[in-house]
PDB file of N, CA, C and O in Angstrom, chain B, residues numbered from 101:
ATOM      1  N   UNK B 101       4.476 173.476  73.713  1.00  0.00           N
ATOM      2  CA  UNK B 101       5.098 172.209  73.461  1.00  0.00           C
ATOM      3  C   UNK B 101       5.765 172.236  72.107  1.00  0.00           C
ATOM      4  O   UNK B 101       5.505 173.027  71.201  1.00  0.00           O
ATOM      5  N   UNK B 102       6.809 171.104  72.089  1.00  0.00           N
ATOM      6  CA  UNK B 102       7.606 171.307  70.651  1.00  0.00           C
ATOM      7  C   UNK B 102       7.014 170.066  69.804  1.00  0.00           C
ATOM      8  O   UNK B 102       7.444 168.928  69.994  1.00  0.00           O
ATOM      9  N   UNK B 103       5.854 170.387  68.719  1.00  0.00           N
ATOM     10  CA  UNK B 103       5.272 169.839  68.033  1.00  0.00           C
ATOM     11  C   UNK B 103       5.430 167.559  68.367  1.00  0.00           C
ATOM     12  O   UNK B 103       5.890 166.672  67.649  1.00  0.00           O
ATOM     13  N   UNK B 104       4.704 167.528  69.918  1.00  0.00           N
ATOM     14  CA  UNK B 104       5.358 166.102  70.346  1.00  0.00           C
ATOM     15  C   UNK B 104       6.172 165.325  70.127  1.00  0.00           C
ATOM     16  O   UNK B 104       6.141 164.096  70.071  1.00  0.00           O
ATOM     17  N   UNK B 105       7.216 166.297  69.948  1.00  0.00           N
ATOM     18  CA  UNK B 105       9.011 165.569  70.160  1.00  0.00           C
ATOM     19  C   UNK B 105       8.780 165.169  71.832  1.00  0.00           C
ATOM     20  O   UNK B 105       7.863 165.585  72.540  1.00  0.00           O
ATOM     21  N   UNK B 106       9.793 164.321  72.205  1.00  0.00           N
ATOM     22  CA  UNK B 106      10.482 164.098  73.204  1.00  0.00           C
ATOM     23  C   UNK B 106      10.824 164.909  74.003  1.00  0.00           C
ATOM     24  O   UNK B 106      10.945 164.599  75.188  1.00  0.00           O
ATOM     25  N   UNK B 107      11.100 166.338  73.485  1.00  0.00           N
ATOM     26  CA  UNK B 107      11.840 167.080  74.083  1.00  0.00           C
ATOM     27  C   UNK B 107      10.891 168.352  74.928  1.00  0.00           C
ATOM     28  O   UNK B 107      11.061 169.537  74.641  1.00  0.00           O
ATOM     29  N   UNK B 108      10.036 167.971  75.836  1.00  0.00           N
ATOM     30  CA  UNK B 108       9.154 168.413  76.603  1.00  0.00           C
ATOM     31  C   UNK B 108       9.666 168.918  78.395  1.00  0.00           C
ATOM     32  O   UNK B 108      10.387 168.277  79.160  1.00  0.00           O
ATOM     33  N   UNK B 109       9.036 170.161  78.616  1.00  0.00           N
ATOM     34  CA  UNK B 109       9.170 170.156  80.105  1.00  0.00           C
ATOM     35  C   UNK B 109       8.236 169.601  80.788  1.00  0.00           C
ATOM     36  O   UNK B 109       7.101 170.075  80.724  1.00  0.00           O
ATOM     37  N   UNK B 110       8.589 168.138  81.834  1.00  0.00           N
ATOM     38  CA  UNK B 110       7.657 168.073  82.177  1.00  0.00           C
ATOM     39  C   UNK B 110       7.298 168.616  83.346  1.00  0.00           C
ATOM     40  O   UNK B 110       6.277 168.176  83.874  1.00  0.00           O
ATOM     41  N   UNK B 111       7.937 169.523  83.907  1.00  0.00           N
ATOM     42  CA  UNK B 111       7.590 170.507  85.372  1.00  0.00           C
ATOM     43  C   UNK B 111       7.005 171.742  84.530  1.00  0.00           C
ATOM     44  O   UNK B 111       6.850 172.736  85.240  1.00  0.00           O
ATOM     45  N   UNK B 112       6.700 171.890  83.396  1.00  0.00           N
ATOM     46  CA  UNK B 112       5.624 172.930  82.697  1.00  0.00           C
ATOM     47  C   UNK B 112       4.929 172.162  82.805  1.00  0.00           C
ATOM     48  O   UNK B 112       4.132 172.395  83.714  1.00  0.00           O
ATOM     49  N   UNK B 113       4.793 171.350  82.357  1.00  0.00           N
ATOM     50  CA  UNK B 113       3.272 170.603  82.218  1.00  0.00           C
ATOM     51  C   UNK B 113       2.575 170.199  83.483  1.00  0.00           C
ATOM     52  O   UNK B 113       1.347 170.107  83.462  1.00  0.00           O
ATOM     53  N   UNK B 114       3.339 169.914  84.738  1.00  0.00           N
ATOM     54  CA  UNK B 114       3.022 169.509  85.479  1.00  0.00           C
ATOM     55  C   UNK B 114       1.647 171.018  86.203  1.00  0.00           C
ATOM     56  O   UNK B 114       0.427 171.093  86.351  1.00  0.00           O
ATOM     57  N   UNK B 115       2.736 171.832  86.414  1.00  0.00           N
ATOM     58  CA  UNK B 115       2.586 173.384  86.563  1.00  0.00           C
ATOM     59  C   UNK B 115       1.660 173.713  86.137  1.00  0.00           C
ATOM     60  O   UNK B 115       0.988 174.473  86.834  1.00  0.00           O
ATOM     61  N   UNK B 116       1.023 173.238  84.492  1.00  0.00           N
ATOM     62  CA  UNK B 116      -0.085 174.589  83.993  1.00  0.00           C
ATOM     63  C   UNK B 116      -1.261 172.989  84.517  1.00  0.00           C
ATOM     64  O   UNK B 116      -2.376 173.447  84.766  1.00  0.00           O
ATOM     65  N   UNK B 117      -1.255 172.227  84.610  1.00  0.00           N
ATOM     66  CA  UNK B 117      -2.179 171.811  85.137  1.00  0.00           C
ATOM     67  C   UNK B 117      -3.580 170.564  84.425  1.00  0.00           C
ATOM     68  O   UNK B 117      -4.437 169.843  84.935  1.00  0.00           O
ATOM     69  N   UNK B 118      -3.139 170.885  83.057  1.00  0.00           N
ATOM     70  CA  UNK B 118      -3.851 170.479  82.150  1.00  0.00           C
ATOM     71  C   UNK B 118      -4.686 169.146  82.379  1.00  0.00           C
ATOM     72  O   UNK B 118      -4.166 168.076  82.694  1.00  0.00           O
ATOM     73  N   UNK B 119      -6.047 169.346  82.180  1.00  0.00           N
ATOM     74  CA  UNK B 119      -6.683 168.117  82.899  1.00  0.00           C
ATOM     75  C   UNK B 119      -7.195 167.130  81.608  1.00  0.00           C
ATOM     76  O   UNK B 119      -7.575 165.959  81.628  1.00  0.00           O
ATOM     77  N   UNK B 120      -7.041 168.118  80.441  1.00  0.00           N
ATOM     78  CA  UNK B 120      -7.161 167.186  79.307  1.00  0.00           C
ATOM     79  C   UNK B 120      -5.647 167.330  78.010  1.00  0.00           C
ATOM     80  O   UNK B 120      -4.850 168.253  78.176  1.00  0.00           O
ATOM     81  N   UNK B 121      -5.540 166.792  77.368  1.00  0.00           N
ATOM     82  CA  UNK B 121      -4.376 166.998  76.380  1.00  0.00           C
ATOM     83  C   UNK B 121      -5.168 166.306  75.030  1.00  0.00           C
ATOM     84  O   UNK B 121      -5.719 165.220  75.213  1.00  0.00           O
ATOM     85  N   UNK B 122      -5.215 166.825  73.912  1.00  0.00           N
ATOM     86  CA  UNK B 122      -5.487 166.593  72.916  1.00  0.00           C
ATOM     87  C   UNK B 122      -4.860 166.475  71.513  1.00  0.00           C
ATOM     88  O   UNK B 122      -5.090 167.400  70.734  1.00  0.00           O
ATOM     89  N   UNK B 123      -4.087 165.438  71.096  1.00  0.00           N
ATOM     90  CA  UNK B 123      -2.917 165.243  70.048  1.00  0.00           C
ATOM     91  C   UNK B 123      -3.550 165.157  68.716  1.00  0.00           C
ATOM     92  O   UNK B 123      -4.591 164.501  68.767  1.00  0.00           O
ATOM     93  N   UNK B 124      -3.345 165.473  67.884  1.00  0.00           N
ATOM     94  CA  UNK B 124      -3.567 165.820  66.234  1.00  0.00           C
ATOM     95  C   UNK B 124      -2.505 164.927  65.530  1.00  0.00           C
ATOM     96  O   UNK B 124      -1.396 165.444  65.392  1.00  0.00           O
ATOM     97  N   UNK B 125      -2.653 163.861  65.139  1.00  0.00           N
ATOM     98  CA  UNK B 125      -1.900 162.976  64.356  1.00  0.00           C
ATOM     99  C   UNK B 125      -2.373 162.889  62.979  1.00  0.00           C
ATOM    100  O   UNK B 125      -3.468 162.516  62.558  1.00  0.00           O
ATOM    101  N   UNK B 126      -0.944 163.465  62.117  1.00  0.00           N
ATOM    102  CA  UNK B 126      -1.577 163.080  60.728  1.00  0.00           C
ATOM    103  C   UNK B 126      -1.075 161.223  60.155  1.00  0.00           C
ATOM    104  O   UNK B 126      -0.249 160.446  60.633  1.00  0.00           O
ATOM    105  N   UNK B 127      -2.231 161.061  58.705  1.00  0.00           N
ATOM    106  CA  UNK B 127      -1.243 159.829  58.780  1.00  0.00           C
ATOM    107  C   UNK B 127      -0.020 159.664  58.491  1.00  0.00           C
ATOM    108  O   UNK B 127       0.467 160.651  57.940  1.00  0.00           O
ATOM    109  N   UNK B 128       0.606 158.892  58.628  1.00  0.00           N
ATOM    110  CA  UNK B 128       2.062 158.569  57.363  1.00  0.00           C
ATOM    111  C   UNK B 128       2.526 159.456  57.829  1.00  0.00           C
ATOM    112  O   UNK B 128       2.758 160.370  57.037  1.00  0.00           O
ATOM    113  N   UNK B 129       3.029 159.767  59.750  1.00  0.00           N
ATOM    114  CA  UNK B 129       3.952 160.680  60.217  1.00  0.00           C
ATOM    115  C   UNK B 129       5.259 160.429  60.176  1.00  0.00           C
ATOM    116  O   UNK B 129       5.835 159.842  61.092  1.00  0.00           O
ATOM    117  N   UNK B 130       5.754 160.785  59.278  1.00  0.00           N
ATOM    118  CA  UNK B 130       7.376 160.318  59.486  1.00  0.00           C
ATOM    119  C   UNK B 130       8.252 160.810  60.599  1.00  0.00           C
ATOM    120  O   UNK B 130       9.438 160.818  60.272  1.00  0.00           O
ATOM    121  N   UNK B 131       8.015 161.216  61.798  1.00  0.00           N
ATOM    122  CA  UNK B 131       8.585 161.839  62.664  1.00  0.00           C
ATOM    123  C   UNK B 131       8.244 160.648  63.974  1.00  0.00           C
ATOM    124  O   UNK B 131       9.095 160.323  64.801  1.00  0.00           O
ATOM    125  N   UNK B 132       7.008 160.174  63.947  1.00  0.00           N
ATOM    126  CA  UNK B 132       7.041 159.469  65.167  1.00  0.00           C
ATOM    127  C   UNK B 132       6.398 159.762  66.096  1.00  0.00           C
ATOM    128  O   UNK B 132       6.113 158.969  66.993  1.00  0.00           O
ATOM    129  N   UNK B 133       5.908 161.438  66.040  1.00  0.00           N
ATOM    130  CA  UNK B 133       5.587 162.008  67.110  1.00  0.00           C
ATOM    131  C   UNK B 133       3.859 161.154  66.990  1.00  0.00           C
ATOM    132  O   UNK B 133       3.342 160.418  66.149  1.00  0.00           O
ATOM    133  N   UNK B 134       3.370 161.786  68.418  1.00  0.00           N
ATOM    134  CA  UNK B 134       3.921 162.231  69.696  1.00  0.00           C
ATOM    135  C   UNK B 134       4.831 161.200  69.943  1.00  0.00           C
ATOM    136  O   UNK B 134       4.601 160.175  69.302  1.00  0.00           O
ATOM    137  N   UNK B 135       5.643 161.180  70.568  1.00  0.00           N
ATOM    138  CA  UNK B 135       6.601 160.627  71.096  1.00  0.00           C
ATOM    139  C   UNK B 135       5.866 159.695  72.220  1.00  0.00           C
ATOM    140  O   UNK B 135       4.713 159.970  72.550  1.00  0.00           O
ATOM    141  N   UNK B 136       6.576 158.552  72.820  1.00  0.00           N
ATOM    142  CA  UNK B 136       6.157 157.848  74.016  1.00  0.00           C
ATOM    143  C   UNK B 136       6.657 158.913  75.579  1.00  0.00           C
ATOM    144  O   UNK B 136       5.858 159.026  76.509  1.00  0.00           O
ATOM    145  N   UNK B 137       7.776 159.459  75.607  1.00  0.00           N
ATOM    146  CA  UNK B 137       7.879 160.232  76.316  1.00  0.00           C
ATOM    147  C   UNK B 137       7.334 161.649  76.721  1.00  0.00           C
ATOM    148  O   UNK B 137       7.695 162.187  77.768  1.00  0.00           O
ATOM    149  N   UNK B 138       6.173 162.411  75.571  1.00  0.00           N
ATOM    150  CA  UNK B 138       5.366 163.238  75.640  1.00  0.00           C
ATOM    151  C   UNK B 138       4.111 162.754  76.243  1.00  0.00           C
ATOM    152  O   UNK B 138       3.367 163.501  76.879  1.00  0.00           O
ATOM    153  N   UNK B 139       3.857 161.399  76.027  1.00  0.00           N
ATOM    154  CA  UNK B 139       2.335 161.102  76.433  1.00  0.00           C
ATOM    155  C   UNK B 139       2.856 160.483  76.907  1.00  0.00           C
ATOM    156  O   UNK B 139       2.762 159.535  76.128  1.00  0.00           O
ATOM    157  N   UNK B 140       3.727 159.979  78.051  1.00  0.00           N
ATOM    158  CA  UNK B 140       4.130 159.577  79.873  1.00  0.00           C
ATOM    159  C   UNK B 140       4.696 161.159  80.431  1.00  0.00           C
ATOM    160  O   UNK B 140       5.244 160.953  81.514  1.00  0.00           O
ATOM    161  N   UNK B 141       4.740 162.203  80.188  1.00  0.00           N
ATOM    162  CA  UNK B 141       5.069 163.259  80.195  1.00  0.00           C
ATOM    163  C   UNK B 141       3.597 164.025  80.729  1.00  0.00           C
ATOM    164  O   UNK B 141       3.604 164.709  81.753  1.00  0.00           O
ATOM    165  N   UNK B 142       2.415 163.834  79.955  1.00  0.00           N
ATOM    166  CA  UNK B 142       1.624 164.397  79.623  1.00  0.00           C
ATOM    167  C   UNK B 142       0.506 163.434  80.660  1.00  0.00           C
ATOM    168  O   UNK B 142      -0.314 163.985  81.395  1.00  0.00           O
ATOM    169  N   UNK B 143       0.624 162.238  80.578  1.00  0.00           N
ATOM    170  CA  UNK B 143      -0.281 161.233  81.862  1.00  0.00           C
ATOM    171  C   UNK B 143       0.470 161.339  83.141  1.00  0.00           C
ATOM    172  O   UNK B 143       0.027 161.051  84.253  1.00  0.00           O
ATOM    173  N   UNK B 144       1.721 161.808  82.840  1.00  0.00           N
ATOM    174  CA  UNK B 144       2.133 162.137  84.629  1.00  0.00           C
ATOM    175  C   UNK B 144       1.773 163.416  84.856  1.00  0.00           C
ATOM    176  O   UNK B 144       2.382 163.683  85.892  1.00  0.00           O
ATOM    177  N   UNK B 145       1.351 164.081  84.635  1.00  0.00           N
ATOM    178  CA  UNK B 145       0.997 165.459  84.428  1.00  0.00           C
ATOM    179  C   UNK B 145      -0.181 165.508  85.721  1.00  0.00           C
ATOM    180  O   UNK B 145      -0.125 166.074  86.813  1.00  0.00           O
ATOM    181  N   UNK B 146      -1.375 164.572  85.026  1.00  0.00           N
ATOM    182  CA  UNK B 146      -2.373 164.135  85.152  1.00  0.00           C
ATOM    183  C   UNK B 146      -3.438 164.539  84.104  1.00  0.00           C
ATOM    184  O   UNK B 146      -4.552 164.995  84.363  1.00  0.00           O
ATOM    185  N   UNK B 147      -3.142 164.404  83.409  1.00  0.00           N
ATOM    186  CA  UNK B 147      -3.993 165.017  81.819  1.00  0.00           C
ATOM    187  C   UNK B 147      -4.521 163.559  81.542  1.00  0.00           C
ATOM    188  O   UNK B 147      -3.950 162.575  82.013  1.00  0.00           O
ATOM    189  N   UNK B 148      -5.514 163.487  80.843  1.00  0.00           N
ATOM    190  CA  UNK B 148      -6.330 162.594  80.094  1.00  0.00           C
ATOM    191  C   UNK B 148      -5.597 162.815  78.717  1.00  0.00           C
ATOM    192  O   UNK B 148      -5.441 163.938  78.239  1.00  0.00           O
ATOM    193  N   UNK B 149      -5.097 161.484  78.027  1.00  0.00           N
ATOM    194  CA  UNK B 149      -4.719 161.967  77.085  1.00  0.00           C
ATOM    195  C   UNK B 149      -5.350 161.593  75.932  1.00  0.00           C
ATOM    196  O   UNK B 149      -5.632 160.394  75.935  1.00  0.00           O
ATOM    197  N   UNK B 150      -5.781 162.387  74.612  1.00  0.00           N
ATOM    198  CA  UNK B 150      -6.508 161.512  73.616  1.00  0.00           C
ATOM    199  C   UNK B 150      -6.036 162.311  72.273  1.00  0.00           C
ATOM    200  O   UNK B 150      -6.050 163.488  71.913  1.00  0.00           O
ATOM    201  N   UNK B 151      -5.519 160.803  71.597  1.00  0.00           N
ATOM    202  CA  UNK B 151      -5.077 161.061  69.988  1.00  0.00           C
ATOM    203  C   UNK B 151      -5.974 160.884  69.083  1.00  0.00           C
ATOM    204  O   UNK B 151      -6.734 159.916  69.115  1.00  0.00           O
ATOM    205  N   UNK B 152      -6.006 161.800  68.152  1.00  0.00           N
ATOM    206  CA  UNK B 152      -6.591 161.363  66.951  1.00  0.00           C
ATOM    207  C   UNK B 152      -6.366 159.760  65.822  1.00  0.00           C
ATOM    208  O   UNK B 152      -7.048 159.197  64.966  1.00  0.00           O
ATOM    209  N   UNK B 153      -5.170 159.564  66.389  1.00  0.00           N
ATOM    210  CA  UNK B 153      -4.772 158.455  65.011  1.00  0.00           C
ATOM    211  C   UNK B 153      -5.797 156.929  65.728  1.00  0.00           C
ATOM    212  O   UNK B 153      -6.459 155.972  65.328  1.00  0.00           O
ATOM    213  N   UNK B 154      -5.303 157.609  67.075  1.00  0.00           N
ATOM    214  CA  UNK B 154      -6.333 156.096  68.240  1.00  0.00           C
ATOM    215  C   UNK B 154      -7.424 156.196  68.644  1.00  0.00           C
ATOM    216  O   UNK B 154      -7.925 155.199  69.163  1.00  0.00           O
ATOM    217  N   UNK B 155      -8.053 157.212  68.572  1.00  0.00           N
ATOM    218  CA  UNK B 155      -9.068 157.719  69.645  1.00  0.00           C
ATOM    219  C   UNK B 155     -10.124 158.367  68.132  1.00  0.00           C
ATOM    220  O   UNK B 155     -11.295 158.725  68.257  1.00  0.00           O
ATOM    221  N   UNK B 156      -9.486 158.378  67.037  1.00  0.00           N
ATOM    222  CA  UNK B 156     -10.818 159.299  66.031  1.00  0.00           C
ATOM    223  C   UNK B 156     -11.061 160.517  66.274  1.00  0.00           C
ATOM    224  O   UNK B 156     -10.552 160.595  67.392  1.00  0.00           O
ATOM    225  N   UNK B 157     -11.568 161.799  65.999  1.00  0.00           N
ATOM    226  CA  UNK B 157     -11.739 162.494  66.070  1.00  0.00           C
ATOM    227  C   UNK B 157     -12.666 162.518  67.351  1.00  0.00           C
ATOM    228  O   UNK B 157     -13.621 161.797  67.639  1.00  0.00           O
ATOM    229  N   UNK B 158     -12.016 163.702  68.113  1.00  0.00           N
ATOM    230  CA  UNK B 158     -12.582 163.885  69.713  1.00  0.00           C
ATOM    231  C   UNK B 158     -13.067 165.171  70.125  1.00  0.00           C
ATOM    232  O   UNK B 158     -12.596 166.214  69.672  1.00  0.00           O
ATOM    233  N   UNK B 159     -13.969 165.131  70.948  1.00  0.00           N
ATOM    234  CA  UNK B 159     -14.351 166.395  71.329  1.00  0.00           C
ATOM    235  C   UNK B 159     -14.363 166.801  72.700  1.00  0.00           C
ATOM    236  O   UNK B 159     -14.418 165.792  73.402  1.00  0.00           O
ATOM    237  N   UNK B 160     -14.333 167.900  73.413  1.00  0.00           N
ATOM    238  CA  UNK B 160     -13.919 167.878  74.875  1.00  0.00           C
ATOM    239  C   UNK B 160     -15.162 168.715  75.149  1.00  0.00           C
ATOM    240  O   UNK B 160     -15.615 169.672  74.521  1.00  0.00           O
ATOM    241  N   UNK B 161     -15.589 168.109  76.241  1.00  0.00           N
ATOM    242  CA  UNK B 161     -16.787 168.685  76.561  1.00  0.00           C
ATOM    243  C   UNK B 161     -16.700 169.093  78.364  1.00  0.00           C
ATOM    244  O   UNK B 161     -15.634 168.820  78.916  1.00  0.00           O
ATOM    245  N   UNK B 162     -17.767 169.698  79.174  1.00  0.00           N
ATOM    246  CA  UNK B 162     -17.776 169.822  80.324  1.00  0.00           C
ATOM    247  C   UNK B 162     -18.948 169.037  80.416  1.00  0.00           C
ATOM    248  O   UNK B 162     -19.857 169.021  79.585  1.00  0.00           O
ATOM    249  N   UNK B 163     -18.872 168.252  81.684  1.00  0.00           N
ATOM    250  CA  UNK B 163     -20.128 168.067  82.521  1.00  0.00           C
ATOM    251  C   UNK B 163     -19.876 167.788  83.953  1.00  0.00           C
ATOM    252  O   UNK B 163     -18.760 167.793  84.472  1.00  0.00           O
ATOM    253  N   UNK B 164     -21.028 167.537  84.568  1.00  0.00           N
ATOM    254  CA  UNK B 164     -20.835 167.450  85.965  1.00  0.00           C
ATOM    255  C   UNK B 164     -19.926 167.354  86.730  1.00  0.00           C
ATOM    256  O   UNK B 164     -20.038 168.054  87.736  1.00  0.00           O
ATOM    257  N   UNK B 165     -18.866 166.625  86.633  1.00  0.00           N
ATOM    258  CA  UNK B 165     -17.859 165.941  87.043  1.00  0.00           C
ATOM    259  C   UNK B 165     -16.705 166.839  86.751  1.00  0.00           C
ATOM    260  O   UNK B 165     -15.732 167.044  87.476  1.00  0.00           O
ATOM    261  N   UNK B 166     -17.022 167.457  85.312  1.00  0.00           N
ATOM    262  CA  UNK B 166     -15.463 168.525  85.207  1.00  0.00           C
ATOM    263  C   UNK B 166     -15.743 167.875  83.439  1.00  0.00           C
ATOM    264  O   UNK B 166     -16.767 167.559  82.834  1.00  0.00           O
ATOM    265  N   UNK B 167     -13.778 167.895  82.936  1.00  0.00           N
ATOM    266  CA  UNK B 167     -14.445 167.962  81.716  1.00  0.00           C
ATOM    267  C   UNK B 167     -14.100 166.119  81.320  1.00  0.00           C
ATOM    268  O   UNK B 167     -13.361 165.287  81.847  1.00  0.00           O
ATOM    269  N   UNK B 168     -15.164 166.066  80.009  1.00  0.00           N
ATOM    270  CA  UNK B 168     -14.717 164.739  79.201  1.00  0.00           C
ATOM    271  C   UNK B 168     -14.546 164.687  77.917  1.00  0.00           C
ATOM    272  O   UNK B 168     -15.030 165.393  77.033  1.00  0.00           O
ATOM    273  N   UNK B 169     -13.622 163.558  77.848  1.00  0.00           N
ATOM    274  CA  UNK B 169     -13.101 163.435  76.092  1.00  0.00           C
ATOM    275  C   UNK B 169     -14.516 162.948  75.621  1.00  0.00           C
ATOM    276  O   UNK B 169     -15.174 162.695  76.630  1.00  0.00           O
ATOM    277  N   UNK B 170     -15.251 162.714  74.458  1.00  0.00           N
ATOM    278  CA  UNK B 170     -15.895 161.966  73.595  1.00  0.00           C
ATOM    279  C   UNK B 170     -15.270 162.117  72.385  1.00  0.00           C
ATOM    280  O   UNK B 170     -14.887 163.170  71.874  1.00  0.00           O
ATOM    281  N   UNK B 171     -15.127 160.101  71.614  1.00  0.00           N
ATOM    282  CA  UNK B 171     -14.561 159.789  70.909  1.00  0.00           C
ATOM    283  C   UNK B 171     -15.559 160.106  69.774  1.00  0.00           C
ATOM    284  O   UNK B 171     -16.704 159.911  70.182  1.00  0.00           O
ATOM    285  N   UNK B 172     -15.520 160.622  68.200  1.00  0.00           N
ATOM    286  CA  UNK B 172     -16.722 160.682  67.454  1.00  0.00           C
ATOM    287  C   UNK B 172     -16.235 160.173  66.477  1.00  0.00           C
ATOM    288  O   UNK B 172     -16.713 160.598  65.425  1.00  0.00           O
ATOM    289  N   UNK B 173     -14.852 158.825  66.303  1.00  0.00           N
ATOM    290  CA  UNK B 173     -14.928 158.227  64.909  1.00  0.00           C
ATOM    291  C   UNK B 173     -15.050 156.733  65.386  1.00  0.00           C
ATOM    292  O   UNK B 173     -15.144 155.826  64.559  1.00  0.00           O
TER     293      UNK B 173
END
């Protein structure tokens, strides 16, 4: 991916399958990213999606079911 610009394939993404997606937001991003079109990009996918700036620091775990986000801030 191109550091969550806009400018995403979303028939790659669709393709590799990704059942979770995990975004790294610093503060005071002057860019904007991720973009709104990376994460509708990335939920049409079918990925779970979880940011740091919203979600706190996260961890991806497996259990029964397959895998899950947990939020830890």
């Amino acid at each position: 991916m191109r550091y969550g610009s806009k400018y995403q394939d979303a028939e790659f993404l669709r393709a590799v399958g990704g059942q979770v997606a995990v975004i790294s937001v610093g503060d005071d991003n002057p860019y904007g990213h991720p973009s709104p079109e990376l994460i509708s990009a990335l939920e049409g996918s079918g990925a779970l999606v979880a940011r740091t700036d919203t979600d706190g620091a996260v961890a991806v775990v497996e259990g029964p079911d397959g895998l899950r986000v947990l939020s830890l801030g």
